[in-house]
LUMTI-938111 format. One line per field, with one value per residue (C-alpha): residue number from 0; residue in one letter; x, y, z. Coordinates in steps of 0.02 Angstrom, whole numbers. Example, Ala and Ser with C-alpha at 12.3 -4.5 7.8 and 13.67 -1.06 7.14 Angstrom:
BEGIN
pado = c(0 1) .
drenlum = c(a s) .
c1 = c(615 684) .
c2 = c(-225 -53) .
c3 = c(390 357) .
END
This chain:
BEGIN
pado = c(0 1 2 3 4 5 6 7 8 9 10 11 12 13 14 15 16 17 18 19 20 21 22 23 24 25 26 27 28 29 30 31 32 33 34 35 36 37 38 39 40 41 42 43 44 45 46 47 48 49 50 51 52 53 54 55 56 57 58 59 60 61 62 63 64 65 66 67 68 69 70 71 72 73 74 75 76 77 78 79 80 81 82 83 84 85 86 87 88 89 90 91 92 93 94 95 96 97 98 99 100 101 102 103 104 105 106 107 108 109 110 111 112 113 114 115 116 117 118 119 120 121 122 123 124 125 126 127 128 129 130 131 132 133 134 135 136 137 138 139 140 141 142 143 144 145 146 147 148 149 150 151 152 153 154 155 156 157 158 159 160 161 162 163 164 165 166 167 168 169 170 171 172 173 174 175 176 177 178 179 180 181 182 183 184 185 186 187 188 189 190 191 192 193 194 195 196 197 198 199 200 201 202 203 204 205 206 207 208 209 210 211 212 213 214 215 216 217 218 219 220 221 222 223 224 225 226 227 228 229 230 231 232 233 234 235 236 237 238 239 240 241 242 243 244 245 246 247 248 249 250 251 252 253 254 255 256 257 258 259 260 261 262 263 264 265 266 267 268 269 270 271 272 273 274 275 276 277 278 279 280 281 282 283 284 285 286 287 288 289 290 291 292 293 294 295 296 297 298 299 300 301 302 303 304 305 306 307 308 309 310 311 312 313 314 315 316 317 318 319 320 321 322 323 324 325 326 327 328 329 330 331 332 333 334 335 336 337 338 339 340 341 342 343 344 345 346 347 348 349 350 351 352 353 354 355 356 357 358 359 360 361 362 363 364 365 366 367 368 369 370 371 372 373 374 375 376 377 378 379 380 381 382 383 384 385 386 387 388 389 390 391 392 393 394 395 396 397 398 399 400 401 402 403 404 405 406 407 408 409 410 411 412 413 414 415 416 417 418 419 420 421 422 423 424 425 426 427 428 429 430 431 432 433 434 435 436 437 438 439 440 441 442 443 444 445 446 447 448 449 450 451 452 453 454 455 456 457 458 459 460 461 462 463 464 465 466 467 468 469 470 471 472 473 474 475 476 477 478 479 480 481 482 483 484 485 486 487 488 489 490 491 492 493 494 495 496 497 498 499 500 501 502 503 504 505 506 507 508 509 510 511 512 513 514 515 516 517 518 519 520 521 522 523 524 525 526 527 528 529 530 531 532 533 534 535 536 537 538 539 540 541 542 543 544 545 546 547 548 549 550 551 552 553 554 555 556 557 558 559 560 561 562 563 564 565 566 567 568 569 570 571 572 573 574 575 576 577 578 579 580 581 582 583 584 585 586 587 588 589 590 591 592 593 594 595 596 597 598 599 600 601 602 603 604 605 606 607 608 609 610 611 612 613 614 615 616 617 618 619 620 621 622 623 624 625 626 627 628 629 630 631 632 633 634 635 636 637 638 639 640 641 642 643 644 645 646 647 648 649 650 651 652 653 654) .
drenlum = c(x x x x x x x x x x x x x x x x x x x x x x x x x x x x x x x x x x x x x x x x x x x x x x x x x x x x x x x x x x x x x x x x x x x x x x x x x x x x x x x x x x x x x x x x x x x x x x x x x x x x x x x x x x x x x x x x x x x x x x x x x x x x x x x x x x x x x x x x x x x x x x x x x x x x x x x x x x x x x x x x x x x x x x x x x x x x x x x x x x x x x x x x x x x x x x x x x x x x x x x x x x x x x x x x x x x x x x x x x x x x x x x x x x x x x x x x x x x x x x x x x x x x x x x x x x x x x x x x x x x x x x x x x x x x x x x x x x x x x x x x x x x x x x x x x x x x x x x x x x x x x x x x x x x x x x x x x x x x x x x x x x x x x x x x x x x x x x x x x x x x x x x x x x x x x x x x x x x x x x x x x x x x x x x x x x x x x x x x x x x x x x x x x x x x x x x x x x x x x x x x x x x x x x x x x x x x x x x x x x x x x x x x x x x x x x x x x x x x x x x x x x x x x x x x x x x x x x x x x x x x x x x x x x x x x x x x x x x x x x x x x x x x x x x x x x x x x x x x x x x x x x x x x x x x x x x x x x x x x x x x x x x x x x x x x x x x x x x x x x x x x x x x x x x x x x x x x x x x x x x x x x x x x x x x x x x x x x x x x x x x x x x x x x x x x x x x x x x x x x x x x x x x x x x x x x x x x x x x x x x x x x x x x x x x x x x x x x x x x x x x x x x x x x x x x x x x x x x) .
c1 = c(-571 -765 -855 -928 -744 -665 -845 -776 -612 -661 -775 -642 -531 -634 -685 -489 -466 -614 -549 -381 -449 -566 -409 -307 -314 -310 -288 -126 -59 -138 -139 32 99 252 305 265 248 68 -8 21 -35 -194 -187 -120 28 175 315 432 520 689 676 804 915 1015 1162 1087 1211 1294 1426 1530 1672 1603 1511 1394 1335 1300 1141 1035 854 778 610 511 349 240 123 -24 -144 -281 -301 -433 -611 -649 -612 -486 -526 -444 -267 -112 71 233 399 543 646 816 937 888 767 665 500 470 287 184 53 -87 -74 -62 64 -52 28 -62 151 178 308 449 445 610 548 738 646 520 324 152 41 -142 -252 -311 -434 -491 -455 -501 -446 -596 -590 -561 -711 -833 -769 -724 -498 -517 -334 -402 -500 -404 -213 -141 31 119 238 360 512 620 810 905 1082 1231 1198 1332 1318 1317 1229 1041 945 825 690 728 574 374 207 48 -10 -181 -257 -273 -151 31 164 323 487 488 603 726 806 894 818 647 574 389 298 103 20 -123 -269 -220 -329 -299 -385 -587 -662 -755 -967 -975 -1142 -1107 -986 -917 -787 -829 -807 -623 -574 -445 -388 -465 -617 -663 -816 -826 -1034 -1097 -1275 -1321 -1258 -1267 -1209 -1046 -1045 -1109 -1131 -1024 -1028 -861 -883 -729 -754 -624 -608 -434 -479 -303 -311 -344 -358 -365 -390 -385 -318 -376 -297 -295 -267 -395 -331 -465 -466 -620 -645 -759 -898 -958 -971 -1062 -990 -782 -699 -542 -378 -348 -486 -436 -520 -377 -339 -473 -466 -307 -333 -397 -556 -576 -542 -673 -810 -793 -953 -941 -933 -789 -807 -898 -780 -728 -561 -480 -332 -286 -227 -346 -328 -508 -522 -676 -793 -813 -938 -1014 -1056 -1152 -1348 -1282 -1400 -1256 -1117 -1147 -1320 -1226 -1240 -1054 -1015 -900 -809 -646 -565 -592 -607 -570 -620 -761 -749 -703 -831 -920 -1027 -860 -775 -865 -855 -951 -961 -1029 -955 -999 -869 -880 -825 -709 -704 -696 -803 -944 -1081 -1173 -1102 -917 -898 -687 -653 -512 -326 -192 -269 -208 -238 -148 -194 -90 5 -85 -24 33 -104 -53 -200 -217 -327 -505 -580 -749 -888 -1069 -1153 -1187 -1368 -1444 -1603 -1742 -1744 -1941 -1924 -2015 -1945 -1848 -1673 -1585 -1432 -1293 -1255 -1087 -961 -798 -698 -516 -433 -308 -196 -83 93 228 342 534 660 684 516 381 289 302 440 453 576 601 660 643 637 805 901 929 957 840 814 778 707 816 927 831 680 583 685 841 878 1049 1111 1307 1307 1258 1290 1139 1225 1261 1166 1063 1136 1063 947 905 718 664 746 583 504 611 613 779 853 843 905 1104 1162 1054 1116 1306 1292 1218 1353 1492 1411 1384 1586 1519 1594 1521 1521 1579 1488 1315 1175 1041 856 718 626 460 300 247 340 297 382 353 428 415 374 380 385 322 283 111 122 196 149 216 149 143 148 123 199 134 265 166 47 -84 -219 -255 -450 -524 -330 -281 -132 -94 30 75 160 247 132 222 177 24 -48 -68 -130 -246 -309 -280 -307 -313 -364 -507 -386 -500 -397 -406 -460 -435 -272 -159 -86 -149 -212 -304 -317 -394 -436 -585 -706 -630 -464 -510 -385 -199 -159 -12 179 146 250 308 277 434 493 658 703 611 596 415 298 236 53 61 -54 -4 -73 -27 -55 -44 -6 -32 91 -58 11 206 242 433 433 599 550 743 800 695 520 418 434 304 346 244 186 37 -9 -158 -131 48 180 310 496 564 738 878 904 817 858 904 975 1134 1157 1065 1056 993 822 802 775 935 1037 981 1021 1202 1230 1221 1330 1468 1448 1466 1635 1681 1652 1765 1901 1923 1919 2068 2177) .
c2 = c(1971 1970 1828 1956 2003 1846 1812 1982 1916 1746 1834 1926 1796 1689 1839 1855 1687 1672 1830 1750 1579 1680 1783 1649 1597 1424 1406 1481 1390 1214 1202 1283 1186 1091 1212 1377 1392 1289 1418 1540 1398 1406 1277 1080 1082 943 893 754 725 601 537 393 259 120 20 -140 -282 -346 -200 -171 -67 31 179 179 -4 5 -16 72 62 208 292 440 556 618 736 806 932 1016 1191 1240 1284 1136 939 875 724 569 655 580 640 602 583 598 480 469 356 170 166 -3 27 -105 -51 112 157 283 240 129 150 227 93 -30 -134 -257 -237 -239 -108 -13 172 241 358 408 363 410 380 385 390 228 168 375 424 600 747 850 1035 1115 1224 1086 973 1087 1072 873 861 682 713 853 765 624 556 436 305 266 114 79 34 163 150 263 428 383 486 636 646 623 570 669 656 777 843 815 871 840 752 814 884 1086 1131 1237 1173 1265 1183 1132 1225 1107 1148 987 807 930 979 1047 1177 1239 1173 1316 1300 1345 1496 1471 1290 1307 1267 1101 1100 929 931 769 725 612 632 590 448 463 418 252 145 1 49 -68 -12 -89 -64 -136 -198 -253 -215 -297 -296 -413 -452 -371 -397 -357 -328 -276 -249 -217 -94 -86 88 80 58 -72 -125 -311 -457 -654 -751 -591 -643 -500 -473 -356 -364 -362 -239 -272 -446 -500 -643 -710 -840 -845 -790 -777 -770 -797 -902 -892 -992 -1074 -1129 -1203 -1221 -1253 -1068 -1005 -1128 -1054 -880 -715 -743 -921 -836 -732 -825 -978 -1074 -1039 -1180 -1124 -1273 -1154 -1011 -989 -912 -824 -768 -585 -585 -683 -728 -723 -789 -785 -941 -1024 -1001 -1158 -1085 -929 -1009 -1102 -1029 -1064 -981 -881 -815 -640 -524 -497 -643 -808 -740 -883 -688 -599 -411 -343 -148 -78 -64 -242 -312 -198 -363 -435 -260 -281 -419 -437 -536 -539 -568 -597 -536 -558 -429 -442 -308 -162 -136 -252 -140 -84 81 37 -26 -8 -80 -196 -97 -131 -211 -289 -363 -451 -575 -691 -606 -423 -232 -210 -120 -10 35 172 156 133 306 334 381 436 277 191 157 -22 -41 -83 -287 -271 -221 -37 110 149 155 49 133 44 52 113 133 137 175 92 179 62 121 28 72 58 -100 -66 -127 -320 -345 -348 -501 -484 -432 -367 -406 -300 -347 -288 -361 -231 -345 -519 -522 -497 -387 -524 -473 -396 -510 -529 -422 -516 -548 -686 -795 -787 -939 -901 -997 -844 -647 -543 -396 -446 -370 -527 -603 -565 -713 -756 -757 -929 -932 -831 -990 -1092 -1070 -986 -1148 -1210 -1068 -1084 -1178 -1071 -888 -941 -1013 -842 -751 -837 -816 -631 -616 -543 -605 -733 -680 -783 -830 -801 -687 -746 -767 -646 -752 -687 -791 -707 -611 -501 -479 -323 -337 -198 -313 -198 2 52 236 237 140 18 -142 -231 -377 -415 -599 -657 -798 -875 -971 -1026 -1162 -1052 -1021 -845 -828 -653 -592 -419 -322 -125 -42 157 222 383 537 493 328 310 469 358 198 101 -55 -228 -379 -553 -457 -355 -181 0 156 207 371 387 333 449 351 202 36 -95 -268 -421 -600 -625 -744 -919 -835 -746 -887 -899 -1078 -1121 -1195 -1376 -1535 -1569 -1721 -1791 -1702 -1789 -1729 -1534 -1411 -1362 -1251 -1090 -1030 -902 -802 -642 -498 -379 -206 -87 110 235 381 526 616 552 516 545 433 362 187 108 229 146 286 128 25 61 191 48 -121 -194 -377 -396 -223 -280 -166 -253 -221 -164 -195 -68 -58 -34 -99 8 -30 -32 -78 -63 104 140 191 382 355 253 355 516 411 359 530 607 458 502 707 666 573 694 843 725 692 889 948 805 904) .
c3 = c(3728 3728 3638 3506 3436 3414 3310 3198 3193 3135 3007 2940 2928 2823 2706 2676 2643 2527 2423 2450 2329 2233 2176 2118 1917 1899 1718 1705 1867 1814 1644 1594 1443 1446 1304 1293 1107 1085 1213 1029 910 835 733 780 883 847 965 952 1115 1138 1308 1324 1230 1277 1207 1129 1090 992 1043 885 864 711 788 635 638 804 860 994 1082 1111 1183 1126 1124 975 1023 934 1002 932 984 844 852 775 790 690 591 573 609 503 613 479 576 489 558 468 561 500 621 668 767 875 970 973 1089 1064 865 723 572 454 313 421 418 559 697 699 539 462 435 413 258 395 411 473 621 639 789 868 940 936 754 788 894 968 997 1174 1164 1147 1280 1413 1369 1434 1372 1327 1215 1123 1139 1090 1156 1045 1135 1001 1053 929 879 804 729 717 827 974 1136 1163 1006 997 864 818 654 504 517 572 506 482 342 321 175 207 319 309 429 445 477 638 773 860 1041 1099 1124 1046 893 889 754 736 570 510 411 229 210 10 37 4 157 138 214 306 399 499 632 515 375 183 100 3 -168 -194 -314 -202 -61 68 188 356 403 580 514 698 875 1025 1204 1175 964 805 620 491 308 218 35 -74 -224 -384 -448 -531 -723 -710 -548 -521 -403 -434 -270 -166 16 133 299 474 638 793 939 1059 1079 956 868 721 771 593 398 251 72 131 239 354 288 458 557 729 874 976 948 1050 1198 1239 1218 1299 1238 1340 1486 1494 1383 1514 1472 1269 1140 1024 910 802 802 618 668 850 734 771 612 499 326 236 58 -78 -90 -240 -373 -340 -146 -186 -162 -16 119 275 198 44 -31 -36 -183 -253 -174 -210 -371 -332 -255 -439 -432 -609 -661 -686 -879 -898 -798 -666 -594 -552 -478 -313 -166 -5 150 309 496 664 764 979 1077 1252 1395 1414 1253 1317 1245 1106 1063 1098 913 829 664 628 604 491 325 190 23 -116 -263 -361 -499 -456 -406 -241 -127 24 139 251 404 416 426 533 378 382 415 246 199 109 33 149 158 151 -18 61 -59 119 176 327 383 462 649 609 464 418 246 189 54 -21 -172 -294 -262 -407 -376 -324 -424 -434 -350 -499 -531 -726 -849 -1031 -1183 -1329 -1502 -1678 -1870 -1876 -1778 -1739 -1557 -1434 -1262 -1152 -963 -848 -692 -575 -632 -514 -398 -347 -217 -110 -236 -298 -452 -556 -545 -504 -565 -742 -891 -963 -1103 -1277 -1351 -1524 -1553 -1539 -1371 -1299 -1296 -1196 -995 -941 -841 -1041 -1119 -1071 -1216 -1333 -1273 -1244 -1450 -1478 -1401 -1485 -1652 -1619 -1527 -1370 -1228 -1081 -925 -777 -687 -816 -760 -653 -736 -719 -609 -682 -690 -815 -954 -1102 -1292 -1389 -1547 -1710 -1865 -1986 -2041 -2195 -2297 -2216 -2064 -1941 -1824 -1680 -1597 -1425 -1365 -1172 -1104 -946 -830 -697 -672 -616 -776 -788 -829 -873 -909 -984 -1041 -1065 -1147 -1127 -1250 -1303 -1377 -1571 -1557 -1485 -1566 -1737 -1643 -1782 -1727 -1611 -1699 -1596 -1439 -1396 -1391 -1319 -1268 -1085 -1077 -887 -931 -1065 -1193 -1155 -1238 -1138 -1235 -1162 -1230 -1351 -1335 -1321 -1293 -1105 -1043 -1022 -970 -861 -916 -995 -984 -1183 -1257 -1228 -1061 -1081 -1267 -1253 -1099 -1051 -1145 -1075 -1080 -1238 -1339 -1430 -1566 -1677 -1660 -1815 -1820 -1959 -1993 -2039 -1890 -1862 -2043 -1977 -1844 -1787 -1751 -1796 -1660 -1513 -1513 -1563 -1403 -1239 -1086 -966 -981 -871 -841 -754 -669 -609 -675 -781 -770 -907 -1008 -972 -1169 -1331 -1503 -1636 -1802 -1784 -1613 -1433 -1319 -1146 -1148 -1072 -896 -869 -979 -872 -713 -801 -871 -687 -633 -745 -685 -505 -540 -668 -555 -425 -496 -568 -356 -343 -481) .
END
């Protein structure tokens, strides 16, 4: 063949082939999703997938106690427009599940492994809290998925059976997520916008600081190639939410550690710590005598008053309070606290930008509401007054937001308890068994209903109080259980008690008792009552009383002058004739009847909905006093009216 046709023929070849690559589409053979239905989601796209489990011992014969470890997938993907901010994923898990490690994300409760989520729970995003849109960064799956590695113990679902969540979705504000469709070891759905939601203008990358009962901003102040500064401030916004000797807590994911502080300290401080950790190996020439703390989980406290001009560790504003936040309208100096950090970094975030704020944070006081906090959210960069003293602004390097909110106690785990009696009749409500709690001990029942008390028995502490409330019972012929009801277990308890009802009005007083050694300084109460009752509310006497107006039906009554503390439990004089003597102070608190002038206080409408005690809910008694007797008060007698239907409606299908 001459020379100038095979050059044709290897032209045309290579045109074919060229036309032959050109031709092909490489989205649809590359990037073909695993399932089908996100290619039709505009929206966030969910899947929960079961990949394996294995028999864990001990092996058991009961197929529902028996236990099994498992693997899975959550996956998140943003297929919007837009980037998806600080994404929350709920899983529904339903089979007394235990997590054990998750990768990818944080439990958005900030709990510790292992964690029982049997009534299901959230994720968020870590150490990338957001999801960014496709459009913007070219579909880097990276950047726009997330793929949650979730191992865990389940119980109960034998083979063949898999278990599977009830149900997922995503837990931000503004979206509509159907129920999800479910084909085997799968379940998946495609959350929308909400088009009824009103479309928020945010013109930063960054999402707005959120409303919570407690805030807690995380600003970098300075950054630098390996550390940076810190400054955490802690704002009170709840008008009952509280905190005496505040003990703050999270957990480092990165490896860092804190060289130093101003205005708190760490609990533990050991050098030894650090020497043997990831941080030695890599910082080989450092002196870590210094370190305040290589904890990943340190404990950081308040200073003391007497700190706060020191110029090493405190010269802070809202600084060294001795861990008192109290609200806003009882003190707003004291509802903010502040301290600073110096925090080094390890690789691979060994430079300035590569900033991640502490995960998993928590915070509790000493007799105080229980806080849950979500994650810390990436904010607009907060902005300080210029140090100068220049009519200019300094913003932070980088911020971050924790919304923490007070969560209602579950039964038999308040910290306080309430009592209810009346000048009607003789015996008194004491607290509930184990209102507070009880220990495994057997040499009481922590079932029984408490045995009634006459009055002067309030005073006593219940290991006293046995002689006194079996005399009682005998003199009233009520039975004695065997064995008695265990005590409340309550550091602090609460008596309301009706003194008297007349034509135009009524009174109660209200008397705190203090069982602990700890002194309560700066205390308060609160008291929510019905609309009847509190409609006609007059006047506090002893106390300084105000109605909450952010609160309905409120009354918020704290010490006066001279009275703003409620000392500890006291040795008696002679501590081997008398018991001990609790802490006490107490009011009265008078109603008018221009509004309820038929007000039915001898049938139970004078006693309080909710009790507070230094923000802490208090448990209250199962029963009310009435005149001629006791009743349950409305929410147990709805929960032991429905009770009786179920076994009603039984026992008819047996006939």
């Amino acid at each position: 063949m001459p020379h100038f046709l095979w050059q044709n023929v290897l032209l045309f070849t290579c045109l074919l082939l060229i036309t032959s690559i050109n031709s092909q589409d490489y989205d649809d053979s590359d990037n073909t999703p695993a399932n089908p239905e996100q290619d039709k989601c505009i929206g966030v796209f969910l899947a929960y997938t079961f990949t394996k489990r294995t028999k864990e011992y001990p092996h058991v014969k009961n197929a529902s106690a028996q236990a099994y470890a498992f693997d899975a997938e959550a996956t998140i993907l943003n297929t919007m427009s837009e980037d998806l901010k600080a994404w929350e994923f709920f899983v529904g898990f339903q089979h007394d599940e235990i997590l054990v490690s998750v990768g990818n994300a944080v439990l958005t409760n900030g709990t510790d492994f292992p964690v029982k989520v049997g009534n299901g729970t959230t994720f968020s995003g870590f150490p990338d809290t957001d999801l960014l849109n496709a459009i913007e960064t070219a579909g880097d799956m990276d950047q726009i998925q997330r793929i949650i590695k979730i191992k865990g113990t389940q119980f109960g679902v034998k083979p063949p059976g898999t278990p599977m969540p009830k149900t997922i979705k995503l837990m931000n504000s503004g979206f509509k997520c159907p129920e999800p469709t479910k084909k085997g070891g799968q379940m998946y759905l495609c959350c929308v916008k909400d088009p009824k939601m009103k479309k928020k203008t945010n013109t930063t990358k960054f999402l707005k600081r959120q409303k919570a009962d407690l805030t807690i901003a995380y600003d970098i102040l300075q950054a630098y190639g390996n550390n940076y500064l810190a400054q955490v401030t802690m704002d009170n916004w709840h008008p009952l939410g509280r905190l005496d000797n505040w003990n703050l807590t999270w957990e480092w994911k990165r490896g860092e550690f804190i060289y130093s502080m101003r205005g708190a300290y760490t609990l533990k401080r050991d050098s030894s710590s650090c020497i043997y950790s990831q941080a030695a190996s890599y910082y080989t020439d450092f002196d870590f005598a210094p370190v305040i703390s290589c904890d990943k989980n340190p404990i950081i406290v308040d200073l003391p008053p007497e700190r706060e001009k020191d110029k090493d560790i405190g010269n802070l504003p809202f600084c060294c309070k001795n861990g008192t936040l109290l609200p806003k309208q009882m003190n707003s100096s004291l509802s903010t606290a502040m301290f600073q950090l110096q925090v080094y970094k390890m690789p691979p975030d060994l430079n300035r930008t590569t900033l991640h704020a502490p995960q998993n944070w928590k915070i509790k006081g000493e007799l105080n509401p229980n806080y849950v906090c979500g994650p810390p959210v990436r904010v607009e960069p907060m902005e300080f007054p210029d140090p100068s003293g220049l009519m200019s602004e300094t913003a932070a390097v980088a911020s971050w937001q924790v919304g923490c909110n007070i969560t209602r106690p579950k039964p038999r785990q308040n910290r306080c308890c309430v009592s209810f009696s009346a000048y009607y009749n003789e015996s008194v409500i004491p607290c509930n068994t184990c209102a507070c709690g009880c220990s495994d001990a057997v040499a009481c029942d922590p079932d029984a209903q408490p045995l009634l008390l006459p009055s002067e028995a309030l005073l006593i502490p219940f290991r006293n109080r046995t002689a006194k409330a079996k005399a009682w019972a005998k003199l009233k012929h009520r039975s004695i259980p065997n064995p008695l009801p265990c005590g409340d277990n309550c550091g602090v308890s609460i008596n309301w008690h009706i003194v008297s009802n007349y034509r135009n009005g009524w009174s109660a007083r209200i008397t705190l008792f203090n069982w602990k050694q700890y002194i309560f300084k700066d205390w308060f109460t609160a008291v929510t009552l019905d609309h009847d009752a509190f409609i006609d509310y007059q006047k506090v006497y002893s106390f300084n009383g105000t109605i909450l107006n952010s609160t309905k039906h409120t009354v918020f009554m704290q010490g006066l002058e001279g009275l703003k503390y409620l000392v500890g439990i006291v040795n008696a004089t002679d501590p081997t004739k008398y018991p001990p003597i609790p802490g006490k102070q107490q009011t009265i608190i008078s109603f008018t009847k221009k509004k309820t002038p038929n007000i039915k206080l001898s049938k139970g409408a004078g006693f309080p909905t909710k009790v507070y005690f230094n923000g802490e809910e208090c448990a209250l008694p199962d029963q009310l006093p009435i005149s001629n007797g006791y009743r349950l008060r409305s929410g147990i007698f709805r929960v032991a009216l429905a009770v009786i239907s179920v076994f009603l409606i039984h026992m008819g299908s047996l006939l």
